[in-house]
C-alpha positions in Angstrom: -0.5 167.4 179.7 -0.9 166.6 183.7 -3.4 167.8 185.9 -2.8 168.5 189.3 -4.7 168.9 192.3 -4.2 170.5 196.1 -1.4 168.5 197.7 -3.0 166.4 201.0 -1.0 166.9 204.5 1.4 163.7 204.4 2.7 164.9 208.2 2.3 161.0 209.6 5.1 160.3 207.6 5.9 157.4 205.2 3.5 154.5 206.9 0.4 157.0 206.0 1.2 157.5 202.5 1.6 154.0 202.0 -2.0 153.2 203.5 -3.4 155.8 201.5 -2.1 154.6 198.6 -3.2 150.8 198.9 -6.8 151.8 200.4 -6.9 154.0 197.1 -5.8 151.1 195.1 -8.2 148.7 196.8 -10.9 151.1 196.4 -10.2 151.7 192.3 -10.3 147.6 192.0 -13.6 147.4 193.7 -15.7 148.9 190.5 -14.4 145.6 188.7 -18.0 144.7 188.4 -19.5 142.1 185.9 -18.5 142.6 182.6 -19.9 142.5 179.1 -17.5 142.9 175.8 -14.6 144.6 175.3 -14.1 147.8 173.3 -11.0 149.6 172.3 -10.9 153.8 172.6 -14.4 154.3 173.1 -15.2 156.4 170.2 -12.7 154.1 168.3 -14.9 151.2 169.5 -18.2 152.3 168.9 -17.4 153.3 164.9 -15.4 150.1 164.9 -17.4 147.6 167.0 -14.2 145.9 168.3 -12.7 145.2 171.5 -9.5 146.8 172.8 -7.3 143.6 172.5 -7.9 144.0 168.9 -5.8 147.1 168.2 -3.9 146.9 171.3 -1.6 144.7 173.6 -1.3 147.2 177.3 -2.8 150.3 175.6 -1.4 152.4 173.9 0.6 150.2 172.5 -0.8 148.9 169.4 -0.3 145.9 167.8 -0.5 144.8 163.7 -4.5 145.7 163.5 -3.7 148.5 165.5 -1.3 150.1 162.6 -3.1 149.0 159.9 -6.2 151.0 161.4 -3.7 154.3 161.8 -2.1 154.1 159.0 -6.2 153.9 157.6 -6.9 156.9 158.8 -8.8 155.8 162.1 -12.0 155.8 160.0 -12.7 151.7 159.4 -16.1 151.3 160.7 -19.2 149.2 161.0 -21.9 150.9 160.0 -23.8 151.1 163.1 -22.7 153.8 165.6 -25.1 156.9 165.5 -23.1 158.7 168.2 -20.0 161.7 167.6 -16.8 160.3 167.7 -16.1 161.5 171.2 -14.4 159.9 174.5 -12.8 161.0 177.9 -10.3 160.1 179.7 -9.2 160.5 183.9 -5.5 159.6 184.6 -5.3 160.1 189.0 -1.8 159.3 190.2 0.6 159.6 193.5 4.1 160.5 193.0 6.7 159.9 195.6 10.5 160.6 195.3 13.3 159.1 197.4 14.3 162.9 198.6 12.0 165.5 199.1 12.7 168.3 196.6 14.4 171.3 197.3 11.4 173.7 196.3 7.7 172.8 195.9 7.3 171.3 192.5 4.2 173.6 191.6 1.9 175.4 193.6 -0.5 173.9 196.2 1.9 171.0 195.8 4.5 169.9 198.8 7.9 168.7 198.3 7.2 165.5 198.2 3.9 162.4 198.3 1.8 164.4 196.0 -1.6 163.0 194.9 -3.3 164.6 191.4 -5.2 164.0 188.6 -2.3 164.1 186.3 -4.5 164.3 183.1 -8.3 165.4 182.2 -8.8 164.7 178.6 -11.3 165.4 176.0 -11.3 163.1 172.4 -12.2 163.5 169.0 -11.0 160.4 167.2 -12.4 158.7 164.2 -14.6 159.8 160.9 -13.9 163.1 161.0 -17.7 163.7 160.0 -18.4 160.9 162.4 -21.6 158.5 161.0 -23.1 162.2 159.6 -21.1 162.2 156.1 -23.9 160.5 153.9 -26.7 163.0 155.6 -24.0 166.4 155.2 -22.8 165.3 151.8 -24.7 162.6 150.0 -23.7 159.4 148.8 -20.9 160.3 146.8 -19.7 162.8 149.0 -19.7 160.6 151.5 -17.2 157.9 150.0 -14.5 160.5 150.1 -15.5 162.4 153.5 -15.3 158.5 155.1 -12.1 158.6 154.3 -10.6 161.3 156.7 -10.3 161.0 160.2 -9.0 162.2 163.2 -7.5 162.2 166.6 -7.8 165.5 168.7 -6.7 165.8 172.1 -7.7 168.6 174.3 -6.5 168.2 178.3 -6.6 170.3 181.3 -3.2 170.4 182.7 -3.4 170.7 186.6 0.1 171.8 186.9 -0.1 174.8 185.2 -3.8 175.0 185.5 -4.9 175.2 182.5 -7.0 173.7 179.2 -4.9 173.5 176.1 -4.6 171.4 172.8 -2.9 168.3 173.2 -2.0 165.8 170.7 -4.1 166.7 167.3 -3.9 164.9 163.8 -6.6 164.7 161.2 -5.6 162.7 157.8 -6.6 161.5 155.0 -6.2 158.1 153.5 -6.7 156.0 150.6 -5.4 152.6 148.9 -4.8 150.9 145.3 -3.3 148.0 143.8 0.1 147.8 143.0 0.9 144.6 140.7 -1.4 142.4 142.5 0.3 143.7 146.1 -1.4 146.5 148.7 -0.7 150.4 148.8 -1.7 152.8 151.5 -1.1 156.2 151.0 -2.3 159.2 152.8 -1.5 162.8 153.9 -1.9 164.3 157.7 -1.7 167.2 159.0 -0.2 167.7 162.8 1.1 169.4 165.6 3.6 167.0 167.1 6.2 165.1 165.2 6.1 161.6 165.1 2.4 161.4 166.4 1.7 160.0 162.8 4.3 157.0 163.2 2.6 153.9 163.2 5.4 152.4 165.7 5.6 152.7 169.4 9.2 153.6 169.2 9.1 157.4 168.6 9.1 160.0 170.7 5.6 161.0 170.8 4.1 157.3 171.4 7.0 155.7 172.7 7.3 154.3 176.4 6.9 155.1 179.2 3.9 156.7 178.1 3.2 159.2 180.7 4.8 159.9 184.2 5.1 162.3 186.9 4.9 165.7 186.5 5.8 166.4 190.1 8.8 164.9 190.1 12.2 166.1 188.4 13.5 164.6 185.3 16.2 165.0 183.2 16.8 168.9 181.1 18.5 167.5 178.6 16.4 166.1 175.3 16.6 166.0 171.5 14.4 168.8 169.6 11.8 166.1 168.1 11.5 164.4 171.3 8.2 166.9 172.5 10.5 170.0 172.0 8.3 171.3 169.7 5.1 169.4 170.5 2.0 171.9 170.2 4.0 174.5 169.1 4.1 173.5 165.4 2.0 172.8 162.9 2.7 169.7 160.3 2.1 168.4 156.7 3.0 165.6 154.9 2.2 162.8 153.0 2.9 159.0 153.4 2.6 155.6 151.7 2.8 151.7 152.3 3.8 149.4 150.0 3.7 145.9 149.5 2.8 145.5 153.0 7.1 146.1 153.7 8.0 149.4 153.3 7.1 152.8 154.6 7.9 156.3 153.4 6.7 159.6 154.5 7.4 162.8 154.1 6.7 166.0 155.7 7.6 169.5 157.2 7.1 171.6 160.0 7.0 175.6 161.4 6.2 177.0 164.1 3.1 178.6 164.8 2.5 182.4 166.0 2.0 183.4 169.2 -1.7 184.4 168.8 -2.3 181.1 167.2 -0.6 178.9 170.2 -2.1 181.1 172.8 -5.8 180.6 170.4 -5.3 176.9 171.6 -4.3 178.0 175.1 -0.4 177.5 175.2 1.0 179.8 178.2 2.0 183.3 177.3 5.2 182.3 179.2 5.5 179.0 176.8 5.5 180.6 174.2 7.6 183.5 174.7 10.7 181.2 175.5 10.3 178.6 172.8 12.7 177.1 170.2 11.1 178.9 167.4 11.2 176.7 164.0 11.6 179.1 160.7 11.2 178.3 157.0 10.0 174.7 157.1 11.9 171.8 159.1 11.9 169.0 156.9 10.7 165.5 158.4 11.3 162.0 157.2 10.8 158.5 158.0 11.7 155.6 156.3 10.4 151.7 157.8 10.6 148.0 156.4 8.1 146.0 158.2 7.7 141.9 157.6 5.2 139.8 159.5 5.4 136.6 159.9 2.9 134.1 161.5 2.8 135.6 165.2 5.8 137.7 164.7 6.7 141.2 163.3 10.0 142.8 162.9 10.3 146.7 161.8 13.4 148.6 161.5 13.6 152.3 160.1 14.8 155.9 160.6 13.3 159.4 160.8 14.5 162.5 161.8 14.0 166.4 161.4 16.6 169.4 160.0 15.5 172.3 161.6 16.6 175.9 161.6 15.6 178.1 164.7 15.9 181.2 166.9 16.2 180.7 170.4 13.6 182.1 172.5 12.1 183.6 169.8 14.9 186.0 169.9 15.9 187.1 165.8 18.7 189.1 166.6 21.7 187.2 166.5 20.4 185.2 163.2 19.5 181.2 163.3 20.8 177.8 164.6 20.3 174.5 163.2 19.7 171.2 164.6 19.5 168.0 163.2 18.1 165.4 164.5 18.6 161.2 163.0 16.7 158.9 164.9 16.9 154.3 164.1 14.4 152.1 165.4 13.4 148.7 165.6 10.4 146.7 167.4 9.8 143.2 167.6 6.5 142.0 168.4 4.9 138.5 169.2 1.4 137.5 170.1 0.0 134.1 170.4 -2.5 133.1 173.1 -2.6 134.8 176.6 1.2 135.8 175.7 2.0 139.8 174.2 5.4 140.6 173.9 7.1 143.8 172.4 10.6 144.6 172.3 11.7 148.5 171.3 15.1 150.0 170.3 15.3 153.6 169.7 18.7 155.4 169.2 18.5 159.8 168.3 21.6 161.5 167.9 21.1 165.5 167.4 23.7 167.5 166.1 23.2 171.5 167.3 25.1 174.1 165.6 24.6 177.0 167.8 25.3 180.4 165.3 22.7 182.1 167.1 22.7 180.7 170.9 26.6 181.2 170.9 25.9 185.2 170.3 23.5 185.7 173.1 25.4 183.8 175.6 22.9 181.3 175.6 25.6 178.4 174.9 29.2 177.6 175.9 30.4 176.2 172.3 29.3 177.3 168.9 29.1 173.3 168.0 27.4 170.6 170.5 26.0 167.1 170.3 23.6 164.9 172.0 22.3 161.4 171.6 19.4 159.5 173.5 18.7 155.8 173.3 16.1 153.7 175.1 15.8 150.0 174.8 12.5 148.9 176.1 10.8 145.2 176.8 6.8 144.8 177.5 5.3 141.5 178.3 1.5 141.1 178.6 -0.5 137.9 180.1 -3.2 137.1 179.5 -4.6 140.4 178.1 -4.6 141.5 181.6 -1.3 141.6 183.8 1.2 143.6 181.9 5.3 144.6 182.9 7.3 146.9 181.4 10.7 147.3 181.7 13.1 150.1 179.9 17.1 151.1 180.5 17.6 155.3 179.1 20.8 156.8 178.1 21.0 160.7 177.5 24.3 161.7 176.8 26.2 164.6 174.4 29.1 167.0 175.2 29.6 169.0 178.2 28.3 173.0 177.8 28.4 174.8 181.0 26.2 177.5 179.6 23.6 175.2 178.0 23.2 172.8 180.9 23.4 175.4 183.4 21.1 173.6 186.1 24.2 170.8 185.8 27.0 171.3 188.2 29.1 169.6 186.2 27.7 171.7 182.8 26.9 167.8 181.7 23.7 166.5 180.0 24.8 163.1 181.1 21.4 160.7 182.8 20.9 157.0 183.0 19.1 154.8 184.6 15.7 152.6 184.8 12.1 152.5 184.5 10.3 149.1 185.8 6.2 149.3 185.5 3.5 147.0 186.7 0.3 146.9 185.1 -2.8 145.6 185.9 -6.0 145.8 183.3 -9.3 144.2 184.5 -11.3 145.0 181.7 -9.2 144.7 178.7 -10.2 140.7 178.1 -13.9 140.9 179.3 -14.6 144.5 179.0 -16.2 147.1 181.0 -18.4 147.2 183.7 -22.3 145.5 183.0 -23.4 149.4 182.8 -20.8 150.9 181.4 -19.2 148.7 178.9 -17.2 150.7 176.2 -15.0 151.9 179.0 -11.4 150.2 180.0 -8.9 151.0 183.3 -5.6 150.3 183.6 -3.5 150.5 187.2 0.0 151.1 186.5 3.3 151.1 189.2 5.8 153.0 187.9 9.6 153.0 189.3 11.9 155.5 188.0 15.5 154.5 189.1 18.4 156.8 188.0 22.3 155.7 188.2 23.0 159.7 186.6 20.7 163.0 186.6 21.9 165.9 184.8 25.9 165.2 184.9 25.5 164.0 188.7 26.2 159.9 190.2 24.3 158.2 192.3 27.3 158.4 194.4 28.2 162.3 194.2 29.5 163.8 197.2 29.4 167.5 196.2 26.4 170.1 197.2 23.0 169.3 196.3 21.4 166.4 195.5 22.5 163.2 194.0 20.8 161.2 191.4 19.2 158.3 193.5 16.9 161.8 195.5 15.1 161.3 192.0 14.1 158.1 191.8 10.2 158.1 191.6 7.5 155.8 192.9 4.4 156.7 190.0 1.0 155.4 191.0 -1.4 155.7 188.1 -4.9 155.0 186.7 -6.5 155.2 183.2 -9.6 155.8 183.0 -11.2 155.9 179.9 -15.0 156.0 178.9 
């Protein structure tokens, strides 16, 4: 979700914005006071006790700990938090495209050099019952409460202008033996899939992890890639073995409109959605091995869905299909983090209903997306990022109908630059289970939506997009 505030008069042209920008950047490095110990998520860190480098490398990327504590449940703890499992988090950010845009992006907003709190959000993560099951449910009662947790989300989106749900999981997990080897098992319930996955290569924690929501982006995008993120609700059930292999299992509908407008998903949202019927299966499949300061993971997942377009029954159901392959590498020794992340989704849409209401050009159509990603952290502190994107499928005039060329077709770059004071020493003296992190974020397309970087017809080409994202995390 992004927050966004009343645009500020940029009239003194491109010199201004820039001094804005590093006096506000100057200003945000001046609270690096003197610091005490780290701690991850605050609410993680105090039922934990552990510092953010633990779990993490450049949050939220996690590391080996950092999966074995999600695919725990989020509830290992010390023992010696008495607070709620609670934590906020402030996400203020510039955006600044190479072209003005045609239209203001939102209202109160100008066409271009827009300053916002993106985000505003409200956590709930770890022990479900927080450090309160022994006193709710008594000893016994306690050893199986402990062993459900949860991560719920709730943000004010400034765009829109409005509070809604955001990202919310609550599972339970266990383990056994398994001829002398390790098994994890569990089962979750969700609203977003792959917001359970353990890797940073799916769509719901892949990178980048957030970015501008003043500034255009591409239409085109696989179903489980946030198509139906908030909209559903999940269940399924998952297990580890032999510290190698994942499974999982699950399925997903979509909820009713009284339910998603309960949790404050626009009327207008919801009306227009890709409505999910009977029960959309979802799968996932992983072999992990670790070895000394290495890991290497490769998998698939996917979800078979069957829909009605807008919500609109009349014309009968589509179905899309989405296979997704993955792989992450991951090294950490020393002041050196590095993470390397493949992901490759091909979708296959067979459009039985869309075709009937005019809504597509073909009854058959296909798209694929792949992202190949590189992160490097020193020293727990200075952090780059760098990612090429591919969106690509066949050409449907009716379904890409903001394309001149009816293509889904966009490519380019993303190159970020992060800087995390606290993440080695921790927070500020008086505020210590808190963490910041300062990211420049360059958005650089060679396509947009079936145009080149050198198109010559009306409108704009895809260089007008590239984005300049200023942005800070701060979490406490």
């Amino acid at each position: 979700m992004i927050k966004r505030e009343k645009q500020l008069d940029f009239s003194a042209g491109l010199n201004g914005w820039r001094y804005r920008v590093i006096g506000a950047l100057v200003g945000l490095l001046a609270i690096t006071f003197p610091v005490s110990e780290a701690h991850a998520v605050p609410s993680f860190a105090r039922q934990t006790g552990l510092g953010c480098t633990t779990c993490h490398t450049a949050y939220p990327q996690l590391n080996a700990f950092g999966r074995a504590f999600k695919l725990s449940g989020y509830v290992m703890s010390n023992e010696q938090s008495k607070l709620p499992p609670v934590a906020v988090m402030l996400m203020p950010s510039f955006t600044h495209t190479a072209k003005g845009q045609p239209e203001d992006p939102a209202k109160d907003f100008g066409k271009n050099n827009n300053f916002a709190v993106s985000q505003v959000s409200f956590f709930y993560a770890g022990r479900l019952f927080g450090p309160y099951a022994e006193n709710l449910f008594g000893k016994e009662g306690a050893s199986v409460a402990n062993k459900i947790g949860a991560f719920l989300q709730g943000t004010y989106d400034g765009v829109g202008r409005f509070w809604s749900w955001d990202n919310w999981e609550i599972r339970f997990a266990d383990s056994a033996s398994i001829q002398n080897s390790n098994l994890v098992y569990g089962i979750y319930v969700n609203n977003n899939p792959t917001l359970q996955d353990l890797w940073n290569t799916t769509p719901a924690w892949g990178f980048p992890f957030s970015g501008s929501g003043l500034a255009p982006t591409p239409a085109a995008a696989p179903l489980i890639a946030g198509g139906v993120a908030q909209q559903v609700a999940g269940l399924g059930a998952y297990a580890k073995l032999f510290d190698l292999l994942y499974v999982e299992l699950g399925g997903y509908r979509t909820l009713g409109p009284r339910t998603q407008r309960a949790f404050g998903v626009p009327r207008e949202d919801v009306s227009g959605e890709t409505q999910i019927t009977d029960i959309a299966p979802y799968w996932r499949l992983a072999l992990e091995q670790t070895w000394g300061s290495h890991t290497l993971q490769a998998g698939t997942y996917g979800l078979a869905a069957k829909t009605f377009p807008g919500r609109d029954h009349s014309a009968g159901k589509d179905n899309i299909v989405d296979v997704g392959l993955d792989s992450q590498y991951q090294y950490s020794s020393g002041p050196h983090d590095v993470t390397a992340l493949l992901n490759w989704i091909y979708e296959n849409q067979n459009w039985h209903a869309s075709k009937a209401l005019g809504n597509t050009s073909h009854s058959r159509d296909s798209l694929w997306n792949f992202m190949a990603t590189a992160s490097y952290l020193f020293d727990k502190t200075y952090g780059a990022d760098f990612q090429y994107f591919l969106i690509d499928g066949r050409k449907d005039p009716s379904l890409y109908s903001g394309s001149r060329t009816g293509s889904p077709t966009s490519d380019g770059w993303i190159i970020q630059l992060n800087y995390l004071p606290f993440n080695k020493g921790g927070g500020p003296a008086f505020w210590p289970r808190s963490n910041v992190k300062l990211s420049l974020q360059y958005v650089i397309y060679n396509r947009f939506d079936g145009a080149h970087h050198n198109f010559d017809g009306a409108g704009r080409n895809a260089r007008d997009n590239n984005t300049l994202y200023l942005e800070t995390w701060i979490d406490f």
